[in-house]
Biopython code that builds the backbone (N, CA, C, O; Angstrom):
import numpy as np
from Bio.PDB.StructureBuilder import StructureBuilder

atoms = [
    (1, "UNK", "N", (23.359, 55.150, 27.295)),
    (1, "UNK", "CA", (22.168, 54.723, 28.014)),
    (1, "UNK", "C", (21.362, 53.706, 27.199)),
    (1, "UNK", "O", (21.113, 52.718, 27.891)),
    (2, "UNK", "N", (20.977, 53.642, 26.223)),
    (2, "UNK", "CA", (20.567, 52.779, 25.146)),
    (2, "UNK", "C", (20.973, 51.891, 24.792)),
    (2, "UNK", "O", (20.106, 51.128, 24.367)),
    (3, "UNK", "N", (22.175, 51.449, 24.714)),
    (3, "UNK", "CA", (22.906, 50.687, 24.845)),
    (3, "UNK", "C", (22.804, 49.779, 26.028)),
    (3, "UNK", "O", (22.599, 48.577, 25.863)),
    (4, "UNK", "N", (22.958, 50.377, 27.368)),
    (4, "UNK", "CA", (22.770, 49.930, 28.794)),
    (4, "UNK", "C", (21.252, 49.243, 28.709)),
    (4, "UNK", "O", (21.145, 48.047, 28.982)),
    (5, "UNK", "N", (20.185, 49.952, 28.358)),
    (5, "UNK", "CA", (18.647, 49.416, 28.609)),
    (5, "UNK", "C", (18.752, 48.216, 28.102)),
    (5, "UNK", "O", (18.551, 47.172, 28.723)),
    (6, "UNK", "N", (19.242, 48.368, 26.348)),
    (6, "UNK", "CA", (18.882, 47.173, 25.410)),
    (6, "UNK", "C", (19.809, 46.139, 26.263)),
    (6, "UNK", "O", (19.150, 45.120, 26.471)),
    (7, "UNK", "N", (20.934, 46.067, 26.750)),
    (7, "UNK", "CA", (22.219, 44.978, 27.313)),
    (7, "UNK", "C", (21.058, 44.192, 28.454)),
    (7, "UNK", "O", (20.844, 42.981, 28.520)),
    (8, "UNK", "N", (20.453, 45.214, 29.242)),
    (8, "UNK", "CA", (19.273, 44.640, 30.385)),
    (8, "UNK", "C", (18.449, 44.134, 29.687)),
    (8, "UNK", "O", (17.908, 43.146, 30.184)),
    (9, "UNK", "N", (18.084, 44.464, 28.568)),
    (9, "UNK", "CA", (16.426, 43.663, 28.167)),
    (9, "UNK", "C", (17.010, 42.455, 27.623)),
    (9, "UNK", "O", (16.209, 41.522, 27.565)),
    (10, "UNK", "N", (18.314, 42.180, 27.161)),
    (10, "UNK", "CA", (18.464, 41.322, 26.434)),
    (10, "UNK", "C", (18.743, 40.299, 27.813)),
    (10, "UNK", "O", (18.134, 39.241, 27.966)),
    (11, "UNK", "N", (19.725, 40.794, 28.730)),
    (11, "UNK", "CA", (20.160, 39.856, 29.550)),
    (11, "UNK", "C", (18.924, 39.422, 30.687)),
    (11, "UNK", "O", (19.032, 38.505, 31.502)),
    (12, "UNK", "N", (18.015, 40.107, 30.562)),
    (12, "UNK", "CA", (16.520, 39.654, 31.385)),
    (12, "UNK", "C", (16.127, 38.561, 30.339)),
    (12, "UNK", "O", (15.867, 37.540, 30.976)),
    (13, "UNK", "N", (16.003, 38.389, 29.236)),
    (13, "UNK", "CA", (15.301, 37.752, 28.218)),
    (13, "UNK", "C", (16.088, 35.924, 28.259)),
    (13, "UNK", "O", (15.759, 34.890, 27.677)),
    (14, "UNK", "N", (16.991, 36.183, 29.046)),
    (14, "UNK", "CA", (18.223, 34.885, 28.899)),
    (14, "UNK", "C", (17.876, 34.495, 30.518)),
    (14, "UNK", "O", (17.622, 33.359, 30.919)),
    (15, "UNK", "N", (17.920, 35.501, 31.193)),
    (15, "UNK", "CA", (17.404, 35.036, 32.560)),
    (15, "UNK", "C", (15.889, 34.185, 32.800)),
    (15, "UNK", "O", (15.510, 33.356, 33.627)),
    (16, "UNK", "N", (15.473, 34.631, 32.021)),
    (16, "UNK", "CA", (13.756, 33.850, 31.964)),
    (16, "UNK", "C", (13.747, 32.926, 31.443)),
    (16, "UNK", "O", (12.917, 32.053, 31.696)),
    (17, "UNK", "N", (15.176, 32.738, 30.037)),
    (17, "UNK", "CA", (15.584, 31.170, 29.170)),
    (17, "UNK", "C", (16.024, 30.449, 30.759)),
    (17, "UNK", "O", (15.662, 29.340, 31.150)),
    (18, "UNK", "N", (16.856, 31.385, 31.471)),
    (18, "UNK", "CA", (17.562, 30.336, 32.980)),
    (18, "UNK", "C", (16.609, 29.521, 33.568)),
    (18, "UNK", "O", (16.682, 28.302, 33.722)),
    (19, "UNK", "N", (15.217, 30.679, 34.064)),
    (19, "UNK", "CA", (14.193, 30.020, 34.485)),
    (19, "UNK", "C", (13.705, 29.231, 34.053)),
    (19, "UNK", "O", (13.487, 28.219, 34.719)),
    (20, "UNK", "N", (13.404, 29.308, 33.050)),
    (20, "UNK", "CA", (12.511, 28.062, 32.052)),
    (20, "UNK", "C", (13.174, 26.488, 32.120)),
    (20, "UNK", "O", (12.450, 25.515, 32.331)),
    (21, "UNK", "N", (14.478, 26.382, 31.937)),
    (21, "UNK", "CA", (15.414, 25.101, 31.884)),
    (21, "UNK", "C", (15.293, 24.868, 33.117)),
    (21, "UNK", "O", (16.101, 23.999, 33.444)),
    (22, "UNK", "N", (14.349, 25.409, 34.412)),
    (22, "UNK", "CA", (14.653, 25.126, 35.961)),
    (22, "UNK", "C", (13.606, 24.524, 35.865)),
    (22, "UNK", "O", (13.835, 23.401, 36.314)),
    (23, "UNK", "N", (12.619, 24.587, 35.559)),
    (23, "UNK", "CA", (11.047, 24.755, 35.767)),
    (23, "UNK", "C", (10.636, 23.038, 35.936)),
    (23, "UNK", "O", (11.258, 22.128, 35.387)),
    (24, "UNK", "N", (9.604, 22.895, 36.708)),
    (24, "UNK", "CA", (8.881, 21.379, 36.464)),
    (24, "UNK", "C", (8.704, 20.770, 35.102)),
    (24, "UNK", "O", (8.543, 21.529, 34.146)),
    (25, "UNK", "N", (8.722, 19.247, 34.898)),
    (25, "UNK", "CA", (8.077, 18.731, 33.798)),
    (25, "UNK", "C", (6.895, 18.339, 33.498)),
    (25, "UNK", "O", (6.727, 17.132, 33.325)),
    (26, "UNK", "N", (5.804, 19.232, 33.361)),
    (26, "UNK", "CA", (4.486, 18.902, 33.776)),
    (26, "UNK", "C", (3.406, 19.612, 32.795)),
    (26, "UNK", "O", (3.550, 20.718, 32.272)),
    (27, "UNK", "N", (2.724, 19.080, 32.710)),
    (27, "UNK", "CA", (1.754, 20.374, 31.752)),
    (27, "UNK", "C", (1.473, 21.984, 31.782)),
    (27, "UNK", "O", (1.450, 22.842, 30.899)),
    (28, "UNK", "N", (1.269, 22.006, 33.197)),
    (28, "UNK", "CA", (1.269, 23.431, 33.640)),
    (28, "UNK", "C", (2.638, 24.083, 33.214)),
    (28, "UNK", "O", (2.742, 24.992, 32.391)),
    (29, "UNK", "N", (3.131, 23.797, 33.539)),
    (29, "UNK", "CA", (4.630, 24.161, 33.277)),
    (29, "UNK", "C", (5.244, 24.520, 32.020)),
    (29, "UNK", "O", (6.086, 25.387, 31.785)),
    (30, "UNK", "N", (4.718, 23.765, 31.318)),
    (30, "UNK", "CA", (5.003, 23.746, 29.864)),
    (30, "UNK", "C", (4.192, 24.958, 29.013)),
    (30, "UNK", "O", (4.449, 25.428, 27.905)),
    (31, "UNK", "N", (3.060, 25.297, 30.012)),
    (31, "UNK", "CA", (2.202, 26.330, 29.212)),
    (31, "UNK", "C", (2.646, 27.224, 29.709)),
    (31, "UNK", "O", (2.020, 28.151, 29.194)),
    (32, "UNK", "N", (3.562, 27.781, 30.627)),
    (32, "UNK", "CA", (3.754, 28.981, 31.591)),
    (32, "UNK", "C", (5.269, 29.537, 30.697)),
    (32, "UNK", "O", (5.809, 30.597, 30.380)),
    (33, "UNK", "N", (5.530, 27.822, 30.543)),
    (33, "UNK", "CA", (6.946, 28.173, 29.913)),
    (33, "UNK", "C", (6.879, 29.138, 28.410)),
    (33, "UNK", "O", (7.582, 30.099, 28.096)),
    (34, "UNK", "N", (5.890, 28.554, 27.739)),
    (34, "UNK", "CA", (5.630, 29.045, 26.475)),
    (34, "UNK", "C", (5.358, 30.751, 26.380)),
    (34, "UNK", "O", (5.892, 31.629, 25.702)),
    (35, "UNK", "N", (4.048, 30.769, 27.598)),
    (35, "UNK", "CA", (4.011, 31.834, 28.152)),
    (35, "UNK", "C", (5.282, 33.487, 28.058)),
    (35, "UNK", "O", (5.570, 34.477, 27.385)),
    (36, "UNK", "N", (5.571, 32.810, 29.153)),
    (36, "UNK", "CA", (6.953, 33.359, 29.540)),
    (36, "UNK", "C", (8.307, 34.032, 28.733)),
    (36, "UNK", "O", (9.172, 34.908, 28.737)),
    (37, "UNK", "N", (7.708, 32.816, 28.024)),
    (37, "UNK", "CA", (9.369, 33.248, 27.073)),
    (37, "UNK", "C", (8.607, 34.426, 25.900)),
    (37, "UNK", "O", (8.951, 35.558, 25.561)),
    (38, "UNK", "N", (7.820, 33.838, 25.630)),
    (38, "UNK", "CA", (7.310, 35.263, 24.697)),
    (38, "UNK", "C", (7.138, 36.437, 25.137)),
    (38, "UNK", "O", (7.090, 37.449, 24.437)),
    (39, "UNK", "N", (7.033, 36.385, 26.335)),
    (39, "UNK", "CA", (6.696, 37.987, 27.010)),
    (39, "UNK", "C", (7.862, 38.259, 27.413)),
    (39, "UNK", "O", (8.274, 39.377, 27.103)),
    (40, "UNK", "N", (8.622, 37.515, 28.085)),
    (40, "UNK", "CA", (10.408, 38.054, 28.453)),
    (40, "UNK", "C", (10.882, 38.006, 27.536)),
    (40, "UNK", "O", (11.862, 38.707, 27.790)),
    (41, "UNK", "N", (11.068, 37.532, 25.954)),
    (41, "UNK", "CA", (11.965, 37.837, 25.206)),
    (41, "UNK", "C", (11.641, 39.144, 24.223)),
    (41, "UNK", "O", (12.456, 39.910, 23.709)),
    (42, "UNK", "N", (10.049, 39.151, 24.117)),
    (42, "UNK", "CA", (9.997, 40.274, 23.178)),
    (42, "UNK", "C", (9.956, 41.291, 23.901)),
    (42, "UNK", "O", (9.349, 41.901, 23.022)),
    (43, "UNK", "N", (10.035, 41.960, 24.618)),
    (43, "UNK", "CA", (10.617, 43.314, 25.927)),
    (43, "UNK", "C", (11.743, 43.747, 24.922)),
    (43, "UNK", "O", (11.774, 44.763, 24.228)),
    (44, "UNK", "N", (12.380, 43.039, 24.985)),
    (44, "UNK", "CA", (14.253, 42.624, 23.957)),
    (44, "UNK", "C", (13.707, 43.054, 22.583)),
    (44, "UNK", "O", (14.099, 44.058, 21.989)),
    (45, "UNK", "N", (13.105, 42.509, 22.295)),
    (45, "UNK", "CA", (13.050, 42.503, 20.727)),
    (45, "UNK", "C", (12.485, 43.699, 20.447)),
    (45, "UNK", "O", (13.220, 44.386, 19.738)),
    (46, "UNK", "N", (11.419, 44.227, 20.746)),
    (46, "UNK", "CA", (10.439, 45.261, 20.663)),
    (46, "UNK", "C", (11.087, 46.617, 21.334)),
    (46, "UNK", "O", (10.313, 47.559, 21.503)),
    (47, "UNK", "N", (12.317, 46.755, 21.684)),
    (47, "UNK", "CA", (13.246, 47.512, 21.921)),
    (47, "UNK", "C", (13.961, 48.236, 20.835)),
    (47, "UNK", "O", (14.121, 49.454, 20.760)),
    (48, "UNK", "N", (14.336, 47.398, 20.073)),
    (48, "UNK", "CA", (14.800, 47.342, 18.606)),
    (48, "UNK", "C", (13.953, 48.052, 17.629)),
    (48, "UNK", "O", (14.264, 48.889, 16.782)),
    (49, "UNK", "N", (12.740, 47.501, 17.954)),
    (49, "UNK", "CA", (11.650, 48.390, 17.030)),
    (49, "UNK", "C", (11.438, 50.029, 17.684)),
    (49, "UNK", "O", (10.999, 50.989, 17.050)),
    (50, "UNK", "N", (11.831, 50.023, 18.949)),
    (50, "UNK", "CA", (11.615, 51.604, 19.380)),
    (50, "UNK", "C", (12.436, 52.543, 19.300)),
    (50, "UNK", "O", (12.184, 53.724, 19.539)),
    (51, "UNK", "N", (13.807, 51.947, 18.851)),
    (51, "UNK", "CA", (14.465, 52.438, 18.917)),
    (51, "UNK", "C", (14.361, 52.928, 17.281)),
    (51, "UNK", "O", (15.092, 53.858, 16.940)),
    (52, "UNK", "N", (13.742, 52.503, 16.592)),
    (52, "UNK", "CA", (13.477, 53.093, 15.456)),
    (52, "UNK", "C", (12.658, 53.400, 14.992)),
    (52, "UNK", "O", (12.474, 53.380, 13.775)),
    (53, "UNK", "N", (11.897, 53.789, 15.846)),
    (53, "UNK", "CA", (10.523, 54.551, 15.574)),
    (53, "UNK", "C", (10.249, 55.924, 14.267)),
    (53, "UNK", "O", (10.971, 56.918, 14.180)),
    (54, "UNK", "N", (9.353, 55.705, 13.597)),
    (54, "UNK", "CA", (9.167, 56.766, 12.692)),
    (54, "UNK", "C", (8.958, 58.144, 13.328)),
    (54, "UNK", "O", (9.391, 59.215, 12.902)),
    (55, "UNK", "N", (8.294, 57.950, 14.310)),
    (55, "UNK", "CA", (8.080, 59.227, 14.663)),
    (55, "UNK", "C", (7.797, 59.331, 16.505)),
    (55, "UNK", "O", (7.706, 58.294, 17.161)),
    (56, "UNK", "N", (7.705, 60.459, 17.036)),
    (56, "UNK", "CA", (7.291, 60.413, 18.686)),
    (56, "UNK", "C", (6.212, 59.292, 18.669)),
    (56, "UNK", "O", (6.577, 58.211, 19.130)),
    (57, "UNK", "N", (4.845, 59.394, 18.173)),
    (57, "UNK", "CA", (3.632, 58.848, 18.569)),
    (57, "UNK", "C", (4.116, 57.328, 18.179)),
    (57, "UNK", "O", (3.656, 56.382, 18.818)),
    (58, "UNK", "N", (5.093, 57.109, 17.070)),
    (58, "UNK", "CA", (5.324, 55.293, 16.885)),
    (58, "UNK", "C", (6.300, 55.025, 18.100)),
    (58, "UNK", "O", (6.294, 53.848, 18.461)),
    (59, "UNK", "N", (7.059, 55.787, 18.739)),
    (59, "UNK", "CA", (7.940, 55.901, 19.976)),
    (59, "UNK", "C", (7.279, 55.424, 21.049)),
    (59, "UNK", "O", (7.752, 54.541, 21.764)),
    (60, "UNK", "N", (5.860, 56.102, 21.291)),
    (60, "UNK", "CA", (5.225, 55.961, 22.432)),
    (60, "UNK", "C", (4.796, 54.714, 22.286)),
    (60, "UNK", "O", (4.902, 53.969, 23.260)),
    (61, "UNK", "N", (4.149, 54.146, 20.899)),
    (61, "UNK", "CA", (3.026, 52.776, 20.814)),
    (61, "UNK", "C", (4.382, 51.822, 21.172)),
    (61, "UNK", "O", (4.358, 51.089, 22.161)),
    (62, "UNK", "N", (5.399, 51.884, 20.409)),
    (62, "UNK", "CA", (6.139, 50.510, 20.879)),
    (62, "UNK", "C", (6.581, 50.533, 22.618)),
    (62, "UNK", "O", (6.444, 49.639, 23.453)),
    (63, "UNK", "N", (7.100, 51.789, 22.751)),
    (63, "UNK", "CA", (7.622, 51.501, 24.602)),
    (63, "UNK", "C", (6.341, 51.298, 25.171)),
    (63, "UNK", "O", (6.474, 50.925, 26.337)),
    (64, "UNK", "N", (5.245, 51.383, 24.854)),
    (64, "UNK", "CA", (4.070, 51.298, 25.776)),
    (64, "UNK", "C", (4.046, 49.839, 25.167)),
    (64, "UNK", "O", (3.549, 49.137, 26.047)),
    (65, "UNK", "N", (4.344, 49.079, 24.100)),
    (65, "UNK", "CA", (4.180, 47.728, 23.977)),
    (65, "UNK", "C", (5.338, 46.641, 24.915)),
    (65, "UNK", "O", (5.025, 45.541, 25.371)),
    (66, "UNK", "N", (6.862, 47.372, 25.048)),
    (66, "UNK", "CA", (7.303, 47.312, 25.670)),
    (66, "UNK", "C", (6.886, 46.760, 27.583)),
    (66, "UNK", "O", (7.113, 45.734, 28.224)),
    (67, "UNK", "N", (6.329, 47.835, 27.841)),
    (67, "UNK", "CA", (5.734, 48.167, 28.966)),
    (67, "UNK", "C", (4.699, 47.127, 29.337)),
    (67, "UNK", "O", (4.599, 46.648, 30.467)),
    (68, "UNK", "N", (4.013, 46.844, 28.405)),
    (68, "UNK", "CA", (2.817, 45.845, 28.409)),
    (68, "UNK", "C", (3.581, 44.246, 28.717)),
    (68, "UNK", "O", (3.211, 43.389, 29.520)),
    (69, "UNK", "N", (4.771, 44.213, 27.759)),
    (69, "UNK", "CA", (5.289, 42.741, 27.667)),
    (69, "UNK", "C", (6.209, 42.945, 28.826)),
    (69, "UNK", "O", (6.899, 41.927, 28.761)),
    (70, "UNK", "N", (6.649, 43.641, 29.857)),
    (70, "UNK", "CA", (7.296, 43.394, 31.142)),
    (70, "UNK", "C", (5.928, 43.090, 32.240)),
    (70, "UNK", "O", (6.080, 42.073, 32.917)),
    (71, "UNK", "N", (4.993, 43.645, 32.412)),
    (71, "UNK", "CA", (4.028, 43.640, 33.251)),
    (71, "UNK", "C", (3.488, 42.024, 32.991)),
    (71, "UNK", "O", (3.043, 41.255, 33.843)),
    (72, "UNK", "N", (3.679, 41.781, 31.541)),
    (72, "UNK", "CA", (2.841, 40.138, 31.857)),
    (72, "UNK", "C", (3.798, 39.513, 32.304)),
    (72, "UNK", "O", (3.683, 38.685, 33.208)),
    (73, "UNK", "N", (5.189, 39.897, 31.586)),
    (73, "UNK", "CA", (6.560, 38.844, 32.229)),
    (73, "UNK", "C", (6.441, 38.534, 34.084)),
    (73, "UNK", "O", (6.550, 37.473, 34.697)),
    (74, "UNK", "N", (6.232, 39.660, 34.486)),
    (74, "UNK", "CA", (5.813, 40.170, 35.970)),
    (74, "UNK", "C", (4.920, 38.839, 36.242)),
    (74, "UNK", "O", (5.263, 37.671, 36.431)),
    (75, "UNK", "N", (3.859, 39.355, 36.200)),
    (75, "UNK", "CA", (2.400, 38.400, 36.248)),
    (75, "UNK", "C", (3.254, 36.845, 36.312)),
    (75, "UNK", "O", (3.543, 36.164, 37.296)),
    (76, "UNK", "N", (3.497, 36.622, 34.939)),
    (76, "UNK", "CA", (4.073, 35.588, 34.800)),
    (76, "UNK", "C", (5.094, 34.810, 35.832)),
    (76, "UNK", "O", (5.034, 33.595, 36.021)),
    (77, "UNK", "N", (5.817, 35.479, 36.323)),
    (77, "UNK", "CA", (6.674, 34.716, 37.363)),
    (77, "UNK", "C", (6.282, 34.867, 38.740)),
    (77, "UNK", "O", (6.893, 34.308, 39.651)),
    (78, "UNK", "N", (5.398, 35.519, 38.899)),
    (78, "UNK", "CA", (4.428, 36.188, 40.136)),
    (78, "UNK", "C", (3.731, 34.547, 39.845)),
    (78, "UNK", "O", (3.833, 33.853, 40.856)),
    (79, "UNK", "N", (3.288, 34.078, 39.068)),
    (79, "UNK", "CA", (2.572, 32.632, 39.191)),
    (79, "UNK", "C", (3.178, 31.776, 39.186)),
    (79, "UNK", "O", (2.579, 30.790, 39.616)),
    (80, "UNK", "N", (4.400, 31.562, 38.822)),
    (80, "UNK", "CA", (5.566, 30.559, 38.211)),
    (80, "UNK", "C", (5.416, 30.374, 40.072)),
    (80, "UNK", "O", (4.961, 29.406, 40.683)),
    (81, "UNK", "N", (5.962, 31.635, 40.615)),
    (81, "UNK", "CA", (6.121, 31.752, 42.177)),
    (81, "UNK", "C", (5.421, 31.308, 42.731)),
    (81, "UNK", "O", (5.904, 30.418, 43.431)),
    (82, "UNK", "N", (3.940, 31.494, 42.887)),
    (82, "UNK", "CA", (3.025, 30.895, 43.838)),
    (82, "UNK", "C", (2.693, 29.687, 43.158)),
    (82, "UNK", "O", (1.791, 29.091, 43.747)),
    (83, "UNK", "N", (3.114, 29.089, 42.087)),
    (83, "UNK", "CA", (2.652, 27.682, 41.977)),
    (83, "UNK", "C", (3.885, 26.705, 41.980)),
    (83, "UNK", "O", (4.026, 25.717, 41.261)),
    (84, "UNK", "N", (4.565, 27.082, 42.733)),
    (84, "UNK", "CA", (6.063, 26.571, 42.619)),
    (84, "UNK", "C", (6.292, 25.501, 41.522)),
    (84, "UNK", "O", (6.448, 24.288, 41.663)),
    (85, "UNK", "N", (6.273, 26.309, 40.301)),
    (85, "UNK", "CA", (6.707, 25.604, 39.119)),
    (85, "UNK", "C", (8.568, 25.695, 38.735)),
    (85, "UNK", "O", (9.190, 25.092, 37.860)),
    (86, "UNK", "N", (8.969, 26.492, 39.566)),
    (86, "UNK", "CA", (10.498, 26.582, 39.952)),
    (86, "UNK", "C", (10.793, 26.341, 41.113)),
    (86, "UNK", "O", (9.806, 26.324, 41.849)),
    (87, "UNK", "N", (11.916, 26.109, 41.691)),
    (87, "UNK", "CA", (12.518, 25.383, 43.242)),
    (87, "UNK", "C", (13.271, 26.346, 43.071)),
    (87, "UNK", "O", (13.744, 26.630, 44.172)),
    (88, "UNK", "N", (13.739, 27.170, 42.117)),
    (88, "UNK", "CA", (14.927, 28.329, 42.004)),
    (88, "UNK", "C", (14.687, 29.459, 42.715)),
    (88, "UNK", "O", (14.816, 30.570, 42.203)),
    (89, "UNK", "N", (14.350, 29.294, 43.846)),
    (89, "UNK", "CA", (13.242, 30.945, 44.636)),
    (89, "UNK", "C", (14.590, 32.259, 44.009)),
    (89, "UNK", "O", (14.387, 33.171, 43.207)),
    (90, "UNK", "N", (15.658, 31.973, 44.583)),
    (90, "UNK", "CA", (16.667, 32.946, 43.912)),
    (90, "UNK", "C", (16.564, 33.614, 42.749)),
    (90, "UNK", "O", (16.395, 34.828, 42.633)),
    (91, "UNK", "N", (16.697, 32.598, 41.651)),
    (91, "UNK", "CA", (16.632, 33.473, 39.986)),
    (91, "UNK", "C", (15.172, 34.167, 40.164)),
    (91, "UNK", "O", (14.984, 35.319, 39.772)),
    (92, "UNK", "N", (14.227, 33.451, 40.733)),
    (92, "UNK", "CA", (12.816, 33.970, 40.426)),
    (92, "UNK", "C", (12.943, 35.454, 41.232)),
    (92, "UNK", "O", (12.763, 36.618, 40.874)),
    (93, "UNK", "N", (13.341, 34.822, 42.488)),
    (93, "UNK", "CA", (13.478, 36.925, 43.117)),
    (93, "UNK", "C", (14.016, 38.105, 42.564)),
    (93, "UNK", "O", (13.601, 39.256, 42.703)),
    (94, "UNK", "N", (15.341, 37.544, 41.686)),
    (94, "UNK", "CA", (16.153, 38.532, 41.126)),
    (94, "UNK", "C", (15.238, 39.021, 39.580)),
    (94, "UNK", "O", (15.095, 40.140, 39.086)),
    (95, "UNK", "N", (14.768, 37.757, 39.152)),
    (95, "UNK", "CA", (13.947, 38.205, 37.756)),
    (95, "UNK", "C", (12.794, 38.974, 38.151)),
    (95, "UNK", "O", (12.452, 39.793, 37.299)),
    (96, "UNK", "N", (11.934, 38.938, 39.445)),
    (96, "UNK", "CA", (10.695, 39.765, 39.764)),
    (96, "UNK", "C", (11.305, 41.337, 40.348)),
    (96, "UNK", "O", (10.695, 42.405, 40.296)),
    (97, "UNK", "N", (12.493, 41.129, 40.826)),
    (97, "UNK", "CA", (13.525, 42.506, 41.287)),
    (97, "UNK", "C", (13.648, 43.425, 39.697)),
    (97, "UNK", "O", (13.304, 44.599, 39.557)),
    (98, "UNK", "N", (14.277, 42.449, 38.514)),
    (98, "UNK", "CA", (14.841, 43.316, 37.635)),
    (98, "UNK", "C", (13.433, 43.675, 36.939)),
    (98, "UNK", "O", (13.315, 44.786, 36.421)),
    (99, "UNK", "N", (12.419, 42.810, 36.916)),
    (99, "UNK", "CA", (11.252, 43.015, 35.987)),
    (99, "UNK", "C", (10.791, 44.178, 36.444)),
    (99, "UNK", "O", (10.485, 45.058, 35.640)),
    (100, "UNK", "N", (10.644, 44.406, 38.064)),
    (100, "UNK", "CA", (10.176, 45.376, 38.292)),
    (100, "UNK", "C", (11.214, 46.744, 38.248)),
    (100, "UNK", "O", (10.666, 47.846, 38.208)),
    (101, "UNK", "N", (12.403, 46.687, 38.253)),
    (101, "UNK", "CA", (12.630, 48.106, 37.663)),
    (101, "UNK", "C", (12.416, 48.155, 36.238)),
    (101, "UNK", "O", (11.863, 49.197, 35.885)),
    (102, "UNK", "N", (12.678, 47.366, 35.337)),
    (102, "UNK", "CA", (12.573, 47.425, 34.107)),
    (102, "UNK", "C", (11.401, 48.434, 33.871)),
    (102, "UNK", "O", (11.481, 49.442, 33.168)),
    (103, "UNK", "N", (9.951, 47.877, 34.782)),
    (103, "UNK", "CA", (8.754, 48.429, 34.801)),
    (103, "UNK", "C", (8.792, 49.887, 34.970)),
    (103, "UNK", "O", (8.314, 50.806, 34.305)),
    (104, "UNK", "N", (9.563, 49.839, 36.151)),
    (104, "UNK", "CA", (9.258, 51.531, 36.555)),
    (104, "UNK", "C", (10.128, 52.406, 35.680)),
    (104, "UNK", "O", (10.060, 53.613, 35.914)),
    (105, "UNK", "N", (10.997, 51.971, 34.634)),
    (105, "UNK", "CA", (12.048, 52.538, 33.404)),
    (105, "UNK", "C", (11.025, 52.704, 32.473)),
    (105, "UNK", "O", (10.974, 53.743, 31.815)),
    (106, "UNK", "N", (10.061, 51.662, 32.307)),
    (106, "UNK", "CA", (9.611, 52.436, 31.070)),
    (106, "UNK", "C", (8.455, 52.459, 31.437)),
    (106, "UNK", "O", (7.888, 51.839, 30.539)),
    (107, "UNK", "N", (7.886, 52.683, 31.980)),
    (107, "UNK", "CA", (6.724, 53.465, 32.951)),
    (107, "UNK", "C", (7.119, 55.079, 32.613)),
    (107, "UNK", "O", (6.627, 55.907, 31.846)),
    (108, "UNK", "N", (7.837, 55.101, 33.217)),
    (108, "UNK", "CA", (8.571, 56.271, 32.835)),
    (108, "UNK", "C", (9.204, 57.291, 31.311)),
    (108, "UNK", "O", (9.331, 58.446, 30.905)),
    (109, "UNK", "N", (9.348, 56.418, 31.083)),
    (109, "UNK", "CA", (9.693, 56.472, 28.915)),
    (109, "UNK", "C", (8.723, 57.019, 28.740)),
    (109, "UNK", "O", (8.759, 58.210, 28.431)),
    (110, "UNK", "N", (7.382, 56.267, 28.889)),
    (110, "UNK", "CA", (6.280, 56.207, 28.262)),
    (110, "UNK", "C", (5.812, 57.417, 28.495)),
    (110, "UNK", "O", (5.633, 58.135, 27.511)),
    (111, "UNK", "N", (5.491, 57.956, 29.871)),
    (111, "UNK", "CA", (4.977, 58.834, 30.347)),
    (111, "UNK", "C", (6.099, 60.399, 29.702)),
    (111, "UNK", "O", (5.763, 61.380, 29.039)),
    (112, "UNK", "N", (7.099, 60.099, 30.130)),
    (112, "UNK", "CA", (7.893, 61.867, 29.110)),
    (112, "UNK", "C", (7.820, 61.110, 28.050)),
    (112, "UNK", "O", (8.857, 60.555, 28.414)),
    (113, "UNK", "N", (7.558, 60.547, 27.045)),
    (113, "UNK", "CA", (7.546, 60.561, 25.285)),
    (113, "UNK", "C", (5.928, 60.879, 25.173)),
    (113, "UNK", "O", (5.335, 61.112, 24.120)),
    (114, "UNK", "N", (5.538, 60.850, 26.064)),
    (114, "UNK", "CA", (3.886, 61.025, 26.194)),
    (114, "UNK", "C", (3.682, 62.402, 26.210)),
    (114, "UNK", "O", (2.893, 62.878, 25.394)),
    (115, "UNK", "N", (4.242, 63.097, 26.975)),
    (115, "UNK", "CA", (4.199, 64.508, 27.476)),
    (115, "UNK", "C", (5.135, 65.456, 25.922)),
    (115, "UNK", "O", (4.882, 66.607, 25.566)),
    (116, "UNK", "N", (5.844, 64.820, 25.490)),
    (116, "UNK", "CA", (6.559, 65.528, 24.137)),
    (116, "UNK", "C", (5.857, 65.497, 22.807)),
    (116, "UNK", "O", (6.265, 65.926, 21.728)),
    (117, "UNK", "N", (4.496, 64.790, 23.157)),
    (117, "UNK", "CA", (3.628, 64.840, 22.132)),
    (117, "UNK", "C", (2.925, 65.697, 21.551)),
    (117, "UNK", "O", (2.214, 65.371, 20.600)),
]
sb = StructureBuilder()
sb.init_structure("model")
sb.init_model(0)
sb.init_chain("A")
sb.init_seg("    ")
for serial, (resi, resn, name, xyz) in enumerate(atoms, 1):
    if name == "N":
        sb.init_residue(resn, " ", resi, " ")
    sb.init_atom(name, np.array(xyz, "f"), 0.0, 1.0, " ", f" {name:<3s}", serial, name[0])
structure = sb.get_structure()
């Protein structure tokens, strides 16, 4: 299973690199892009750190940091969307599809590593 999550966070984190190389050449764009990639790639990265957590309560702070950096990724293409800074409506549906289970996965983490406290 851990294996499976981290393979998704990583391959969401490359999907948002997809988006980004789609995106307008424009100022806005360029700040959304910057945006974006930091919040879709560290989901990925900050995975790594939870998975090695010192203890339950460092368990909970990183998946809840986790949790935090999918919800802006969210946000984030939720605007990419309504400001049509992509023509890709496709990748963008499938990335707001996976973001949001991602969400409700560790929505979930958070809440039983919460309760084992």
């Amino acid at each position: 299973m851990r294996k499976d999550l981290e393979k998704r966070l990583v391959n969401f984190a490359i999907l948002i690199l997809d988006i980004t190389r789609k995106m307008e050449d424009d100022y806005s764009s360029t700040c959304m892009i910057h945006q974006i990639i930091r919040s879709g790639s560290s989901s990925a990265l900050n995975y790594g750190e939870a998975q090695a957590a010192e203890s339950q309560k460092d368990f909970v702070h990183k998946s809840s940091v986790i949790l935090k950096e999918l919800r802006e990724t969210q946000i984030n293409l939720q605007i990419i969307s309504g400001a049509g800074l992509c023509q890709d409506k496709a990748l963008i549906d499938h990335a707001l599809d996976e973001s949001g289970q991602l969400v409700a996965i560790f929505q979930k983490t958070v809440m039983t590593a919460r309760s084992k406290l």
